[in-house]
N, C-alpha and C positions, 0 to 999 in steps of 0.2 A: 383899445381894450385894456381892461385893468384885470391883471392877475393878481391871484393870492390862491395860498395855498388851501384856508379852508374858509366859506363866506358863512356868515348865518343871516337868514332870514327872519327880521322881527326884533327890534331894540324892546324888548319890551323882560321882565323877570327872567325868563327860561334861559333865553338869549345872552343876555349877560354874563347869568351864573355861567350856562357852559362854556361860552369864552373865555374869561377870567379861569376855570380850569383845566382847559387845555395850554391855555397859553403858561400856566405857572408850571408847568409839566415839561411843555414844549416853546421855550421864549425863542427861538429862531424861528419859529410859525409866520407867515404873515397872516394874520386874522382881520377879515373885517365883517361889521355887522353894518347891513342895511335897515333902515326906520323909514317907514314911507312917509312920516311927520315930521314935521321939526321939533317935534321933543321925542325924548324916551323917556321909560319906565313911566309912563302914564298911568297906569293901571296901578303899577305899585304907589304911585302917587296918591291917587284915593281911594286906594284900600285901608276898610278899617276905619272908618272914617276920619281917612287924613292921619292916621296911626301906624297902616302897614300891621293887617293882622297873620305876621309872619311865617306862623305854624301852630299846631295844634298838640300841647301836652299828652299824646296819648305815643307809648312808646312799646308798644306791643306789634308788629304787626297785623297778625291776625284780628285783633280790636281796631284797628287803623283803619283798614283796607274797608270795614263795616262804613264807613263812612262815602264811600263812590258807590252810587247808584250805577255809573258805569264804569267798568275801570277794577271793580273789586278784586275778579279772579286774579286778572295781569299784574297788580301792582304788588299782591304778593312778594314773589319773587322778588323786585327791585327793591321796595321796603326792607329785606334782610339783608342789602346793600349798604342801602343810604338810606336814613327816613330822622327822627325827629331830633334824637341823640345829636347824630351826625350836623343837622343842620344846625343847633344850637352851637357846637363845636367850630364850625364855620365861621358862624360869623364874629362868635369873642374871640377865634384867632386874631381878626381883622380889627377889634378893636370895639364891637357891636354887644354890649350886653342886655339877654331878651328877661323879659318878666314872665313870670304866669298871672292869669288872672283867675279870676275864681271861678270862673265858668269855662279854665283849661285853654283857652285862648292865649297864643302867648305873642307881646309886644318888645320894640325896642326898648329901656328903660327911658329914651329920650318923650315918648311917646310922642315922636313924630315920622314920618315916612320918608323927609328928608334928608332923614341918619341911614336909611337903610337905601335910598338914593346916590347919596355922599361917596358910601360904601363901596356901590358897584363902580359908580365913575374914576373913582379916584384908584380903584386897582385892575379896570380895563385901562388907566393911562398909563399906571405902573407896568404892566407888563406889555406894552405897545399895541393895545388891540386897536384898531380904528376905527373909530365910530361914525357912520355916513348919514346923514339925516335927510329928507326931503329925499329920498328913492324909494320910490312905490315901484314893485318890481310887474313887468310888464308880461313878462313870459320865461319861463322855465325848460332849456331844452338838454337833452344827454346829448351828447355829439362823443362819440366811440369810449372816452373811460372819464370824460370830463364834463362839466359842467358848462353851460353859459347859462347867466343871468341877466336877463335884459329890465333895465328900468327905464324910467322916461327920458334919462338924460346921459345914461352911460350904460356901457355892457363888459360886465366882468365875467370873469374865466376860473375856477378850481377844481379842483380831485375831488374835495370833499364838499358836502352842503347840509346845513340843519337849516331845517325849517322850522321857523317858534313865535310862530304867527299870532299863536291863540286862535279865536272864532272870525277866520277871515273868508269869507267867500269867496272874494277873488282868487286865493291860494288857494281855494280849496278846488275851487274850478281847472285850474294850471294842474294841478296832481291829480286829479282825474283824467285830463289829457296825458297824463305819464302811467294809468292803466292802477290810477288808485279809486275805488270805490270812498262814497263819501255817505256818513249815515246823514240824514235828512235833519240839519239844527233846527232846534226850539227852546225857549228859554229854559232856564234851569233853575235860579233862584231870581222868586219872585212871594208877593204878597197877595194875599184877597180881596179883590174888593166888594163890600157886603152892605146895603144899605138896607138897615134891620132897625124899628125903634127901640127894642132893647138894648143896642148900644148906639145910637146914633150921638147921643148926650154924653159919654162916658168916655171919650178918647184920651187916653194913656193910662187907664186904668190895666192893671198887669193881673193874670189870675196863673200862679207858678206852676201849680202842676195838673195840666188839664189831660185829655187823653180824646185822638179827635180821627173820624174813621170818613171816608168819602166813600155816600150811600150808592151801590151797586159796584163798587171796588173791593181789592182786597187794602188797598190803602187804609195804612194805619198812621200814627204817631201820638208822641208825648212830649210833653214839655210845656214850657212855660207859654204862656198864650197874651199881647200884648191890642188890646183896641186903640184900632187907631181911627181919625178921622176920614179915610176911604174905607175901613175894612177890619180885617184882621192881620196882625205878623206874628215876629219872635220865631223863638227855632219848633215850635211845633208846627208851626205852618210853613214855615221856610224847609223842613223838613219833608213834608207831604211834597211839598211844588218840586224839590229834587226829585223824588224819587216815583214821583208820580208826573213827572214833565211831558212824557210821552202819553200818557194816556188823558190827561187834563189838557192835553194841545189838540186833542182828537175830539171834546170835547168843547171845544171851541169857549175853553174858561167857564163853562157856563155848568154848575152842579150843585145837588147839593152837599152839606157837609154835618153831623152828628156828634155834639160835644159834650164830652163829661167831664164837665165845671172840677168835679173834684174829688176824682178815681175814684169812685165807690160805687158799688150795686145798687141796681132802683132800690131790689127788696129791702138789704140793708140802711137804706136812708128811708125810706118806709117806717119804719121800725122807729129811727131815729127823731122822723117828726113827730110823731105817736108821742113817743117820752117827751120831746120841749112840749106837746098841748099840755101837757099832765104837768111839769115841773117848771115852763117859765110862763104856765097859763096867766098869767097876770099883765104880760110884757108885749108890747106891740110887734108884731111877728118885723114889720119894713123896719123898725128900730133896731133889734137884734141879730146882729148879724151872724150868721151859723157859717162852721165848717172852715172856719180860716179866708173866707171868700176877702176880695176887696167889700166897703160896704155901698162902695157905689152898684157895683154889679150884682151884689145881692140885692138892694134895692127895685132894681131893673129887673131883674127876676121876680120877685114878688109881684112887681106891677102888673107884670107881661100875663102872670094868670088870674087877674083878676081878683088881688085883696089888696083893699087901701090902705091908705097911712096909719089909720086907726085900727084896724080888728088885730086882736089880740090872737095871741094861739088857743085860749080858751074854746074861741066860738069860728076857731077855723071847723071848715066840712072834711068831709072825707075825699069830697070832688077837688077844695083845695090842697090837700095835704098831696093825692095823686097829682094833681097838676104843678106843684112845686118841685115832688124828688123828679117829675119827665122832668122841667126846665135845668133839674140844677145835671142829670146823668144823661139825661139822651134830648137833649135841645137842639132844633133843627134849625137850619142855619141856609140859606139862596146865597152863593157863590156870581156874579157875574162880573167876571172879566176880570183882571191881573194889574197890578203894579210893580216898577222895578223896585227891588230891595237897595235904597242908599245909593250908592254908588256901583254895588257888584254886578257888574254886565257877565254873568256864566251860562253857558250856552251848552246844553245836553246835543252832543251832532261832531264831525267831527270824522276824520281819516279810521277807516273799519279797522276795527282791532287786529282781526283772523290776519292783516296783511303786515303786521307789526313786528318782527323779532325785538322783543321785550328783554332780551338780556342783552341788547346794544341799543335798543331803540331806534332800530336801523330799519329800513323798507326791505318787507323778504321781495319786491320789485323791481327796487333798483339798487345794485352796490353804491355806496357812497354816499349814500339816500338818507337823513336821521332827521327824528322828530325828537320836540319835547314841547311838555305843556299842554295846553289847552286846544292846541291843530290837532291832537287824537278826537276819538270819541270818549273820553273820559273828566268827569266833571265830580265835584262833591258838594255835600251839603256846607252852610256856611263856617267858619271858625279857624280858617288859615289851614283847611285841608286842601283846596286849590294850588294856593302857594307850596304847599308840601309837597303835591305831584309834580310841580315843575323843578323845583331844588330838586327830586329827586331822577327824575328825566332826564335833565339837563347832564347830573352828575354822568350816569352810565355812558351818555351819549361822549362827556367829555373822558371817560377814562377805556372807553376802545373803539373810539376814534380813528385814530394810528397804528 
């Protein structure tokens, strides 16, 4: 049997970080982390596409927390903790300087994931943390104030245990033998997939600011909207799938969806086709592209209701001017079936909130019991708000700990 004083479960972002903060706090610790792979930080590895999308420029709380579909009330409180500030601070101690991007994304200046890899290995070696690879843990028991952890190939003993699994089933399984409820996971970010001839031709064509509602929902969103060759993505749709993951998993992926090409009122774009017959009557309506659209997808549009290459806006009808402002404000759209987004495996499911004390992130279940990351039931939309809940998890878990 191998002792230590406190083990964590999961080589993986959350894992790390709390490590590495407890032990700079407490270096006579013995620390170790179990990886049921032979590598860690996997996930940090291809996040971001091989960038590591670290965190996200929003340093408000209360604007923050809008960002977790689950998760929002709880994280509250820990955000006025530790949250963006804090983690930028983090890691240029360490030597790590982040960028913003212009879409508030923020990256290593390396722009790669291996700088933020480098990071964590090289100050779990500094401060003696041990790192065990190849121990998939097999069973999780309380035996009177201690731990035993059993993996395939050894069985270790501590006081304390974090669990920073992310979306592991098998762990999630073992903590419900320990009298934790588990909410039922389903994906969380993911993509559309739509086979539509209005865009079937048009993949990568990007339309910035769309505004897009899932019919018989109250599901909304906005943003940029990205065709692609299964479907649809970008963060308006990546958006709806967070926050609509539960009720689009119910729905067996299969809906429809309501786009407005380019936020504006039918009646007001009404109005506005009216004036181009009268002021660009001369000019090929598929030629001139209106309203900022790309002009492939206005193109596709025009097609879809029936005016050709040729007719002008002169001798458009009244039936085409109606059948253009529906395409361009309220375009209907067949939903069947999901794609994953890139690399991001996030998973809406996860350890029940209600059983959480969130100002230790500790189990109101079992003393000695701590969570962080993605083994909660809390998930976000995409942009390094993920990584933000486990930096900031991790942190509380590591400063009352002891």
């Amino acid at each position: 049997m191998i002792v230590k004083d406190i083990i964590i479960v999961g080589g993986g972002a959350a894992g790390f970080f709390a490590a590495i903060n407890i032990a700079e706090q407490y270096p006579d610790l013995k620390i170790a982390i179990l990886e049921r792979g032979k590598d860690v930080l996997t996930k940090v590895k291809v996040s971001g596409g091989g960038r590591c999308n670290v965190t996200h420029a929003e340093f408000i709380p209360q604007d923050l927390v809008q960002n977790y579909p689950r998760g929002e009330k709880e994280l509250l409180g820990p955000f006025h903790t530790f949250m963006t500030g804090d983690t930028i601070e983090w890691f240029e101690k360490r030597g790590v300087a982040l960028k913003i991007e212009d879409d508030g994304r923020m990256f290593p200046i390396s722009n790669s994931s291996q700088t933020i890899i480098d990071c964590f290995i090289n100050e779990a070696n500094k401060y003696g943390v041990e790192v065990l690879i190849n121990q998939p843990v097999q069973n999780i028991i309380k035996e009177a104030d201690e731990w035993e952890i059993e993996t395939k190939t050894e069985l270790f003993k501590s006081k304390k245990l974090i669990v920073a699994t992310g979306s592991n089933p098998k762990i999630w399984k073992l903590l419900e033998g320990l009298n934790h409820s588990i909410a039922k996971p389903v994906p969380s970010l993911f993509t559309f997939n739509i086979k539509d001839k209005r865009i079937k031709d048009i993949p990568g064509v990007v339309a910035k600011d769309v505004e897009i509602k899932v019919i018989g929902t109250n599901l909304t969103s906005s943003g940029p909207l990205l065709i692609t060759h299964w479907g649809m993505s970008a963060p308006a749709i990546l958006k709806l799938s967070a926050f609509g993951a539960l009720e689009l998993a119910k729905r067996d992926y299969k809906f429809d969806i309501e786009i407005n090409f380019i936020s504006k009122e039918y009646d007001a774009v009404i109005d506005l086709l009216k004036d181009y017959k009268k002021t660009l009557s001369k000019k090929a309506i598929y030629n001139y592209t209106q309203f900022e659209l790309p002009k492939r997808l206005w193109q596709q549009l025009v097609l879809a209701v029936g005016i050709n290459e040729q007719l002008r806006w002169a001798d458009a009808s009244k039936q085409h001017i109606d059948a253009l402002a529906k395409q361009l404000t309220k375009a209907i759209f067949s939903v069947d079936g999901k794609s994953t987004f890139k690399e991001e495996f996030v998973t809406a499911g996860g350890i029940n909130l209600r059983e959480v004390n969130f100002k230790k992130f500790e189990s109101k279940q079992h003393e000695n019991l701590f969570f962080a990351g993605e083994v909660l039931n809390i998930d976000a939309v995409t942009g390094g708000f993920n990584f933000q809940n486990a930096w900031t998890s991790a942190y509380i878990v590591s400063q009352n700990i002891m």
